[in-house]
C-alpha positions as a Python dict, from the first residue, in 0.01 Angstrom:
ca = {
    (1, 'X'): (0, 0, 0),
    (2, 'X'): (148, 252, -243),
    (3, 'X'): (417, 491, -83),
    (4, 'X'): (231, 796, -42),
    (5, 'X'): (-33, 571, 193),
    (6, 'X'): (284, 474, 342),
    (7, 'X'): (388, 824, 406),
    (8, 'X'): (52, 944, 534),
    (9, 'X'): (12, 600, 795),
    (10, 'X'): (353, 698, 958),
    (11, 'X'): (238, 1081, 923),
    (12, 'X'): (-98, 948, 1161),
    (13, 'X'): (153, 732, 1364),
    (14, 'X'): (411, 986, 1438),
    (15, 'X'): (105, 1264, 1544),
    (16, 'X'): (-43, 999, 1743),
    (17, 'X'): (274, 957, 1974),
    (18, 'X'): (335, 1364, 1979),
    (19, 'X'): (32, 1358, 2124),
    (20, 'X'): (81, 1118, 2403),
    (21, 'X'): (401, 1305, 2560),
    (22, 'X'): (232, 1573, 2741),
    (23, 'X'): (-5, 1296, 2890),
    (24, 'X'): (311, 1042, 2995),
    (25, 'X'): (380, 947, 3330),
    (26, 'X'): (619, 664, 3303),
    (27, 'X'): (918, 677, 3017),
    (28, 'X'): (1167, 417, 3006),
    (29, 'X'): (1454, 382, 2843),
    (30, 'X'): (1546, -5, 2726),
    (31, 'X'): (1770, -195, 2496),
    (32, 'X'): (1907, -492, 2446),
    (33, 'X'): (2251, -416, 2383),
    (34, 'X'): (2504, -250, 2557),
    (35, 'X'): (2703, 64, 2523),
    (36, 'X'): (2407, 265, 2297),
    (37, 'X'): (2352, 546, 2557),
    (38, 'X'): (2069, 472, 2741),
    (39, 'X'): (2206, 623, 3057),
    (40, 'X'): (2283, 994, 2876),
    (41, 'X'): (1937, 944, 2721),
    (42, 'X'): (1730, 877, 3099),
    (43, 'X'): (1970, 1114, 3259),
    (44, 'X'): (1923, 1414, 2957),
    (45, 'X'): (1517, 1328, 2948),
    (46, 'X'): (1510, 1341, 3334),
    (47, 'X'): (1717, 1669, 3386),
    (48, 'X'): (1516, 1887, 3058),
    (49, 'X'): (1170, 1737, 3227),
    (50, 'X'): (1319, 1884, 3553),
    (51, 'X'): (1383, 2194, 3408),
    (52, 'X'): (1038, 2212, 3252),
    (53, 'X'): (900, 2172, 3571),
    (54, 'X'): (812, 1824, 3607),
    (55, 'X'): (853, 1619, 3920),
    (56, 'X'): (1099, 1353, 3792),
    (57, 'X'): (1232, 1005, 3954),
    (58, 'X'): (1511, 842, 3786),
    (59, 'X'): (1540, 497, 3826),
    (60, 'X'): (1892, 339, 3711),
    (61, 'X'): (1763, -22, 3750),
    (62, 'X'): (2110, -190, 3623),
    (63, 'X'): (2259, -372, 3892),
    (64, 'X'): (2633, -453, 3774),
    (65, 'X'): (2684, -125, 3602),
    (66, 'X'): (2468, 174, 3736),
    (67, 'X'): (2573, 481, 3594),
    (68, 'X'): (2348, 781, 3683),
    (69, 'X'): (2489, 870, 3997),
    (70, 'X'): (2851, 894, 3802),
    (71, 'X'): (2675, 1188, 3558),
    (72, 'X'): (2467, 1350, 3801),
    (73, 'X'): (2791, 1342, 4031),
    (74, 'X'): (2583, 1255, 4311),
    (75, 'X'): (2704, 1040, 4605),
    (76, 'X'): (2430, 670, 4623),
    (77, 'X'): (2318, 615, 5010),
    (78, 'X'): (2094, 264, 4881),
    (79, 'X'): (2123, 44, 4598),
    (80, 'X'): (1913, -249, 4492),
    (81, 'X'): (2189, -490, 4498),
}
């Protein structure tokens, strides 16, 4: 495949996925490693969907080191551990 097809197939990919956001109902946010912001990246997602208008659960499923609560300053009454 010659690099403009190249260019054109991620063109189709990339308009593909824009298309799909209005639609999603479940986003997550996942890595393997440690320390690459996926916290600030839920927590910034959830808040501008909240501003947009969107009913929004945030789920900080990591049990040694859950961090939303600490930026959203908000006080936990459960946890899953």
């Amino acid at each position: 495949m010659g690099a403009a097809a190249g260019d054109a197939a991620l063109a189709d990919q990339a308009q593909g996925l824009r298309r799909l956001v209005p639609r999603a109902r479940v986003v997550a946010v996942t890595s393997g490693k440690g320390g690459v912001g996926k916290t600030n990246i839920a927590v910034n997602l959830a808040v501008a969907a909240a501003e947009m208008g969107r009913r929004v659960l945030l789920l900080d499923v990591d049990l040694g080191l859950a961090n939303v609560g600490l930026l959203l300053d908000l006080a936990h009454r459960h946890t899953l551990a």
